[in-house]
C-alpha positions in Angstrom: -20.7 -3.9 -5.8 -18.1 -3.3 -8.7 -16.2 -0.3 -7.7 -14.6 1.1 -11.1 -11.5 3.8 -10.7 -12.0 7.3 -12.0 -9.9 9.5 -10.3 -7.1 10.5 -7.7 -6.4 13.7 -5.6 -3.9 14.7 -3.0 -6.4 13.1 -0.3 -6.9 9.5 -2.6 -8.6 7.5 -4.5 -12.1 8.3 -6.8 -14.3 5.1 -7.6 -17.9 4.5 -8.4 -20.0 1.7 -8.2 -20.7 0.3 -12.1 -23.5 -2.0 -11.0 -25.7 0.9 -9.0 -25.5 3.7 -11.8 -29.4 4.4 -12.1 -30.8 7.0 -14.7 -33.2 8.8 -13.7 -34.3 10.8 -16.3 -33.1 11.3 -19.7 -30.6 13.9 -18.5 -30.4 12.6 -14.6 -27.5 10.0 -13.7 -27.1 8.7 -10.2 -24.2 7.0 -8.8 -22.7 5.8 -5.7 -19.0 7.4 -5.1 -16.1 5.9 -2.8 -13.1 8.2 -2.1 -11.0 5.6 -0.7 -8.4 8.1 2.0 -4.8 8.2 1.7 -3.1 9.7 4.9 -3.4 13.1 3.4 -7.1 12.7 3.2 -7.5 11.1 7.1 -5.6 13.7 8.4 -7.7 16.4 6.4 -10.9 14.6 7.9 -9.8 14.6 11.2 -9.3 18.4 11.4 -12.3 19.1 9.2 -14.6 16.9 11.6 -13.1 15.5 14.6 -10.7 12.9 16.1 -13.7 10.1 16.0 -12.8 10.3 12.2 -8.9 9.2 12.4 -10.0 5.5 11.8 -12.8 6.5 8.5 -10.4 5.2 5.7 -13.7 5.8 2.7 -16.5 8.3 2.3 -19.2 6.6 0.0 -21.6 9.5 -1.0 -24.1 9.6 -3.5 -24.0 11.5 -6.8 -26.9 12.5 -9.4 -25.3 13.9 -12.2 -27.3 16.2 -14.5 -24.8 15.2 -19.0 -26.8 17.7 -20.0 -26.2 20.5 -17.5 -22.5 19.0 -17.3 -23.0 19.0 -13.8 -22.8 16.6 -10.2 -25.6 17.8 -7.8 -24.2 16.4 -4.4 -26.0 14.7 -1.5 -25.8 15.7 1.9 -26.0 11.5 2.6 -22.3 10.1 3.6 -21.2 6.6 4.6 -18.1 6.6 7.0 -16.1 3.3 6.8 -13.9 2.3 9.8 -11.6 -0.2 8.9 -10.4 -2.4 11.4 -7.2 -4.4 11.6 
C-alpha cells in the first residue's frame, strides 16, 4: 500500500491508496480511503457507535468516484483498525 495525503478535517487525516486506484469505466474511479482519527474523530466514533470503538484509530472505506458526474458514490464496506500499543 502507498497511502498518499489528500485532506484533513476536525476529526483527522484523509489518505488514499496510490497503488489500488482501479478505473472502472471511462468515467468510474475506485479507490481505497483511510481517515486516519485524531482524538476529535475517536471520540466522535465512540458516541456515533459505541464504546467497543474508543481503540479504532482508522476507517479504511472504499470509494468509486464517478469525474464525470463530479461525484464519490460511497460504500457501505468499512475497515476498523485497532491499534495496539
Amino acid at each position: 500500500m502507498d497511502w498518499k495525503f489528500y485532506a484533513a478535517n476536525d476529526f483527522g487525516l484523509y489518505q488514499y491508496d496510490a497503488e489500488d486506484v482501479s478505473h472502472l469505466s471511462k468515467n468510474i474511479v475506485r479507490v481505497s480511503q483511510k481517515l486516519v482519527l485524531n482524538d476529535r474523530g475517536t471520540t466522535k466514533l465512540v458516541r456515533e457507535l459505541g464504546r467497543e470503538y474508543e481503540n479504532v484509530k482508522e476507517i479504511i472505506t472504499i470509494r468509486e468516484i464517478d469525474c464525470r458526474g463530479k461525484r464519490v458514490i460511497y460504500s457501505d464496506q468499512f475497515i476498523f483498525r485497532i491499534m495496539v500499543g
